[in-house]
N, C-alpha and C positions, 0 to 999 in steps of 0.2 A: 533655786527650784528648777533647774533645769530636766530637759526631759529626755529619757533615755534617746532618743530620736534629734536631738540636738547635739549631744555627747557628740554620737556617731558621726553626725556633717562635721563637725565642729576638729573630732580627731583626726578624718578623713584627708582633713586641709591646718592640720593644725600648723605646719613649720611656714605657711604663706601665711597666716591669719597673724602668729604670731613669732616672726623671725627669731634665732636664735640671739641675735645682738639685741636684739628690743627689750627679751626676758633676762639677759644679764645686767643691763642698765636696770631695770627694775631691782632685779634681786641684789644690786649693790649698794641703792639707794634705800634698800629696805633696811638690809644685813646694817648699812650706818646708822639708822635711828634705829634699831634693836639696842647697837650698845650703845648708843648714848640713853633711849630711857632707861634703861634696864642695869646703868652706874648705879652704882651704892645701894642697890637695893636686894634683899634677899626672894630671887625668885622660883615659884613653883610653874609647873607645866600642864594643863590640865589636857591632857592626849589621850583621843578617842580614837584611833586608829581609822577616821573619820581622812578624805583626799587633804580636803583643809589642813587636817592636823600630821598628817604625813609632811607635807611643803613644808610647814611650818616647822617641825621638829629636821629637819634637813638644814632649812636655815637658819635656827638656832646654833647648831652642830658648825656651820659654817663661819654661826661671828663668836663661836668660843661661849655661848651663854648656855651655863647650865639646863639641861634636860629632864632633871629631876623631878619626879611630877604624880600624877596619878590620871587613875582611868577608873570611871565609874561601870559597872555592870551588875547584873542581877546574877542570884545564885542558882537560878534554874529556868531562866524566862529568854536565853538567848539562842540565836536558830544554832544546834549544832555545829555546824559548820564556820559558824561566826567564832562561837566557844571556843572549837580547836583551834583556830586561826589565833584569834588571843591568846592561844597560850604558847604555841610558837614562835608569834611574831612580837610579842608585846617587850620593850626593849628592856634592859635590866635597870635602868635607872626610875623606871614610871610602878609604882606601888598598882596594884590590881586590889580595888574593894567593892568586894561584891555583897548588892544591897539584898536583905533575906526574904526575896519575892522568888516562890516557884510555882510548880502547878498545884500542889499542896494550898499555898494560900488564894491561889487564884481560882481554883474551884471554890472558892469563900467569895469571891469578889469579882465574880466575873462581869461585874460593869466597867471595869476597868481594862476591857479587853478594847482597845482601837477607838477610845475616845470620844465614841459615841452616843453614851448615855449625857443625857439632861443637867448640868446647864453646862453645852456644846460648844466647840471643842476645848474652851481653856483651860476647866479644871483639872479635868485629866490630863490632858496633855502637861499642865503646869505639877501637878501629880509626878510624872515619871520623870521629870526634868529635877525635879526639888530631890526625889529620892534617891534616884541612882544617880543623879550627876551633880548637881546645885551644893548638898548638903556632904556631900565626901569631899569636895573641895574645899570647901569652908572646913571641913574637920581639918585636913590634913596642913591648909595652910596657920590654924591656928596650933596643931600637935609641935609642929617644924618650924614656929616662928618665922613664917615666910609672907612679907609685907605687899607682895606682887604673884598676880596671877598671870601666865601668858595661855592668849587664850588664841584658836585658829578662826574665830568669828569674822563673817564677812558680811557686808551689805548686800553683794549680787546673788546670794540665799536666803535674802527675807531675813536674817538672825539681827536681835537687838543689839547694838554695838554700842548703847550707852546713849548720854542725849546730845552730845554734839558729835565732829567731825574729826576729832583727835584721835579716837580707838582709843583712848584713855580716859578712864572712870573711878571711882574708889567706891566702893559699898559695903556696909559693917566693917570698917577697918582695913579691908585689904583691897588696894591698887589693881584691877584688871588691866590689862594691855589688850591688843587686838593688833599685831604689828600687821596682816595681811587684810584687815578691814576696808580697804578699797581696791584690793584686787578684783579682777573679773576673772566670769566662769574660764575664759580661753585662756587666762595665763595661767591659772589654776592647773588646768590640762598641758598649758604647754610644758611646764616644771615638772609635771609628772611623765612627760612623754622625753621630753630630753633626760631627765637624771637617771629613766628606766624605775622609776619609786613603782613597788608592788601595791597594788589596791585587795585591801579584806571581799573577799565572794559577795558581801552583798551587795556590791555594786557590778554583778555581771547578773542579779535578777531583778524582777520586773520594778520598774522605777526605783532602781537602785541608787541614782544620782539625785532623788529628790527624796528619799526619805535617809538615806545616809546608813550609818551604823547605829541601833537600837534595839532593845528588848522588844519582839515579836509583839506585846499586846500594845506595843505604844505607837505601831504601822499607823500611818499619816498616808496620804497622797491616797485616800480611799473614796468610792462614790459612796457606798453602803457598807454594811454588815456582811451582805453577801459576797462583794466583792475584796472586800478583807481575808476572809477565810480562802476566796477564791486567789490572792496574790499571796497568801501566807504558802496556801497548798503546792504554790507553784514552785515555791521556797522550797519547801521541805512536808513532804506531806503526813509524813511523821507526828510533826506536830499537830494535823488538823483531827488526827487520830484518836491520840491520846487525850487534845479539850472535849473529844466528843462524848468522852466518857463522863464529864460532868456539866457542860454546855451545850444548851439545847442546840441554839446556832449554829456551832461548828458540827452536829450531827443533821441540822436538817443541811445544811452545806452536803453532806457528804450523801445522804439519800437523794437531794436533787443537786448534784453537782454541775456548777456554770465556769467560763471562760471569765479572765479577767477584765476589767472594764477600759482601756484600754482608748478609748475614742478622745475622753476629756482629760485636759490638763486639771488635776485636782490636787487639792488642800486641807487637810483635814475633813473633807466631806463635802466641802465648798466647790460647784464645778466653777471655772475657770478660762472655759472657751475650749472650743475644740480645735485638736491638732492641727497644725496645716502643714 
């Protein structure tokens, strides 16, 4: 859950914070347990075009382990600009299954917009996780006969990484992996800053490095309602246009339009302490 404003110190000094020789020993010590868990076993890649899974899919490529995989996304609920980035950038090996949520059914379900409605924030949140990403996974490794998941999950972003300290778990039959589960936010960045790895747009808008890559109504890292609409608009305003046409909120957003909120470090809704 880092914050835009830590990204930036953090990049600013990233070859002293994190020397080139430092992040190669890493990434060799890593690249050697990829293939030894990842022996004998038939593995998929679950790649989100997410910084995580960019690394991750580089150093797969690097110890010879199949890339093969999939990417979960919605069929109308992504910011443009994300959408065309997926479709350019998304590698030939990773299946694209897009879950049938648009504005269509989200004018149906607009509690479902930023995780906000009753009872806060898990269900929805576990909602868009289960839909577009949880349940494509589980299809495709059970379609593919694939006994392992590799997945870019890390502890230093708050993600569940299973109940011990292995980054390996098994759930309904299929073996997750986690091979960068204890990397930190700075090696993270330093691997992306030496190999030159491209980042999808949403991480050059507003808390881009705390909400990641995701379907617009599933925006995390918000104080309110208003300030949702108010970091979507910031996104792409496009979008705040078109929900107004069936969502009250994103039209009073747009009759009293605000600046994003911007002071607190926040989580699903949850403030967090303010910046320093």
């Amino acid at each position: 859950m880092t914050s835009d404003e830590d990204v930036q110190r953090i990049t600013h000094n990233i070859e002293t914070i994190v020397p080139r020789e430092d992040l190669e020993q890493l990434c060799e010590n890593t690249i050697d347990a990829i293939k030894q868990v990842t022996r004998g076993h038939k593995t998929a890649f679950a790649w989100s075009a997410g910084k995580d899974s960019l690394v991750l899919a580089h150093l797969l490529e690097r110890a010879h382990v199949t890339r093969t995989g999939v990417l979960g996304i919605t069929v109308g609920l992504e910011y443009p600009a994300m959408d065309m980035w997926y479709r350019d950038n998304t590698p030939d090996d990773i299946t694209i299954n897009r879950a049938p949520y648009d504005m269509e059914w989200l004018a149906n379900n607009t509690d479902y917009i930023f995780t906000l409605s009753p009872p806060f924030p898990q269900t929805l949140t576990g909602f868009w996780a289960e839909k577009v990403w949880l349940h494509p996974q589980k299809k495709y490794c059970e379609q593919r006969e694939k006994d392992m998941l590799i997945l870019g999950r890390r502890r230093a972003d708050g993600n569940y990484c299973g109940p011990g300290e292995s980054g390996i778990y098994t759930t309904k039959g299929v073996t997750r992996y986690l091979p960068i589960m204890h990397w930190s936010q700075e090696e993270v960045l330093a691997y992306l800053h030496y190999y030159q790895l491209k980042l999808p747009p949403v991480y050059q808008w507003v808390n881009g490095f705390k909400v990641g890559t995701h379907p617009w109504p599933a925006r995390q890292a918000i104080l309110n309602m208003q300030d949702g609409w108010a970091q979507v608009y910031s996104c792409d305003p496009t979008i705040v246009y078109d929900a107004a046409t069936f969502c009250d909120s994103a039209k009073e957003y747009l009759d009293n339009p605000t600046p994003t909120q911007t002071e607190y470090h926040v989580w699903a809704g949850r403030k967090l302490g303010k910046v320093v």
